[in-house]
C-alpha positions as CSV (number, residue, x, y, z in Angstrom):
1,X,87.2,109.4,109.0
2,X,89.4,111.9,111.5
3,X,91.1,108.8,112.2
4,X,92.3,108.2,109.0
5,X,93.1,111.4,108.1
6,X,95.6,111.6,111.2
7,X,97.4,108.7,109.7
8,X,97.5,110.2,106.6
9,X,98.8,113.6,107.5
10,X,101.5,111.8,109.8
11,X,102.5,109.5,107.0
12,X,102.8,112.7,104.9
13,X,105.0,114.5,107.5
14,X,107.3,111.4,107.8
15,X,108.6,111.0,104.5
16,X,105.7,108.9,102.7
17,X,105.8,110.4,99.6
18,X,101.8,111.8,98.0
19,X,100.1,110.0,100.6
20,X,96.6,110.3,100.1
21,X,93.2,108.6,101.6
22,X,91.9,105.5,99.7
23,X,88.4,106.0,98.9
24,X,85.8,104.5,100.8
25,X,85.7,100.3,99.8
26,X,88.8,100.6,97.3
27,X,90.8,97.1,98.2
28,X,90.7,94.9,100.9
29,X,90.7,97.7,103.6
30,X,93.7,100.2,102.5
31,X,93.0,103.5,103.8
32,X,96.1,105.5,103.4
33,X,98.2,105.0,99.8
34,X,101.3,106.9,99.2
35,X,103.9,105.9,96.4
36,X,106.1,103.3,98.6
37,X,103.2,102.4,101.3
38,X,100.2,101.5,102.0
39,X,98.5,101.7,105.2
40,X,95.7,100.4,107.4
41,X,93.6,102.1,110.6
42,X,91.8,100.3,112.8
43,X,89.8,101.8,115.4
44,X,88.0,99.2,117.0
45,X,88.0,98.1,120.7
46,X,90.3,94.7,120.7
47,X,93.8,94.8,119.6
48,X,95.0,93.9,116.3
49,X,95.7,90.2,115.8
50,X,98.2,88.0,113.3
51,X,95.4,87.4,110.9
52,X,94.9,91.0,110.6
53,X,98.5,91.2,110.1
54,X,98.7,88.4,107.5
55,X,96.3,89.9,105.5
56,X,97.8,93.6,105.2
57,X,101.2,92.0,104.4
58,X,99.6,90.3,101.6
59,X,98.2,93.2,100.2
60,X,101.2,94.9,100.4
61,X,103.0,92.6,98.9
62,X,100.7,92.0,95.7
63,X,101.2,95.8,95.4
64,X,105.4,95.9,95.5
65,X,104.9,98.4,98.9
66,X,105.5,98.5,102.5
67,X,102.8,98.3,105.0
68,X,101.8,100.1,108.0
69,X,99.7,99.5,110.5
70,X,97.5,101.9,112.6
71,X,95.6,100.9,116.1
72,X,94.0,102.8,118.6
73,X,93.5,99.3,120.6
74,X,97.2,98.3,120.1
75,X,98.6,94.8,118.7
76,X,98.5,91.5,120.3
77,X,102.1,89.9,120.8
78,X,102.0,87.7,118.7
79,X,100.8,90.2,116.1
80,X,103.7,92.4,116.4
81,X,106.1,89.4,116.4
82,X,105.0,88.5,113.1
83,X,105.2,92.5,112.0
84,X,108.7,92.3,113.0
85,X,109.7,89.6,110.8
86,X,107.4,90.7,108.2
87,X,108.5,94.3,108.0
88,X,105.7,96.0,108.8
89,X,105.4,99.0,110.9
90,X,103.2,99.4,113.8
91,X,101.7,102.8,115.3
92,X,99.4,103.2,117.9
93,X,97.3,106.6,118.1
94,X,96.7,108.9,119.3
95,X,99.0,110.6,119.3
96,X,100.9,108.6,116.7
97,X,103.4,106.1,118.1
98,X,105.6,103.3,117.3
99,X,105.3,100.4,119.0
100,X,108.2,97.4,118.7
101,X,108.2,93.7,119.4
């Protein structure tokens, strides 16, 4: 989708080496894969919880690579909290934005 070629393109830009769009049903809900990272866009209504979180960071993980997380709803404290400890980076979009603990 748009979406997940914005995330792409920004992940690009930003020093995430041959980033490129996952196809469509590859693993567990990657959608962006570039040589360090991975990546994950969500773009539905509620904001992204610890489970969600949980599982990215296991996928990441299993693959040696950082994770990175994109919402359009935003992140539930508790969700970021965990992120923070875990090392994974949160966006909102758009326009693509950090967003901290």
């Amino acid at each position: 989708s748009d979406l997940e070629e914005l995330a792409c393109k920004w992940m690009k830009k930003n020093g995430h080496w041959g980033a490129k769009l996952s196809p469509p049903g590859a693993d567990g809900g990657i959608d962006v894969e570039s040589a360090a990272s991975i990546a994950q866009v969500k773009h539905h209504a509620s904001p992204v919880g610890i489970a969600e979180m949980q599982r990215l960071y296991g996928i990441a993980q299993s693959m040696r690579k950082k994770a990175l997380f994109f919402a359009a709803s935003g992140y539930s404290t508790q969700a970021l909290q965990w992120a923070k400890k875990h090392g994974i980076e949160c966006y909102t979009y758009p326009p693509v934005t950090r967003v901290r603990a």
